[in-house]
N, C-alpha and C positions, 0 to 999 in steps of 0.2 A: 791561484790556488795556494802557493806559498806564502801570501797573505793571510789566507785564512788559519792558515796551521800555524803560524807562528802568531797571531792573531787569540789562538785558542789557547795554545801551550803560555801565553803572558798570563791570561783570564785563569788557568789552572797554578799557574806560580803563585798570582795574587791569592788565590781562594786558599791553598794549602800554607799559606805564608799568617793569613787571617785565623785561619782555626789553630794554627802551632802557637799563637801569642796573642790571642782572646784576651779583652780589658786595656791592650795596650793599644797606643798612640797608632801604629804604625798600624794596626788594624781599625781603630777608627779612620784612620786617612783612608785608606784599601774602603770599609764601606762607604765613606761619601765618595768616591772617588766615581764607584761605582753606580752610587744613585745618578751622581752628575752626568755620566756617561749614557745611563739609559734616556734622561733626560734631552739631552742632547740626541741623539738617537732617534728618539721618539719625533722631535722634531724635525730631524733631518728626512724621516720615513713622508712625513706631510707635504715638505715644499718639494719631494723628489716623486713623489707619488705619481704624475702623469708619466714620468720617463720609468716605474716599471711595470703600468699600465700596458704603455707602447710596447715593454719587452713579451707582452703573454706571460700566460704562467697564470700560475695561482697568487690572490694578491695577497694571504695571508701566507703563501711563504715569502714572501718579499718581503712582507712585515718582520717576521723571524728575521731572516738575513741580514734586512737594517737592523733589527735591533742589536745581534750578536755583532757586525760585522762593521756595520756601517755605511762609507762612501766604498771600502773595498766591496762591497755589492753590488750598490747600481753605478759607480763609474763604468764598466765595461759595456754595462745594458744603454748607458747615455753615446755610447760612441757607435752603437749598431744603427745601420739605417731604420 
């Protein structure tokens, strides 16, 4: 859980960091940064897909959660029997 919150509060520094200095470098780093991430993301949701399958649940919130979150998602769902 403390993953996720500080997880969020990064994602909120970057965002307000991005709209304070609009046109500069550091904000285009901030958006690729981010594209790469959901990218990555996106892929990670595929080859993990059977493990939160296995956990139940809704599988589009699984999808949310990979995408915001990541391996902080479904590693704990990979360690449940």
């Amino acid at each position: 859980m403390a993953a996720k919150v500080f997880a969020s509060l990064l994602y909120l520094a970057l965002i307000v960091t991005a709209l304070l200095n609009p046109g500069t470098r550091i904000a285009q780093w901030i958006v690729w940064a981010f594209i790469a991430l959901l990218v990555v993301h996106l892929a990670e949701f595929f080859v993990k897909k059977d493990v939160m399958q296995r956990a139940g649940g809704s599988l589009g919130n699984h999808f949310i959660q990979t995408m915001v979150f990541g391996f902080v998602h479904w590693k704990p769902l990979q360690r449940k029997p």
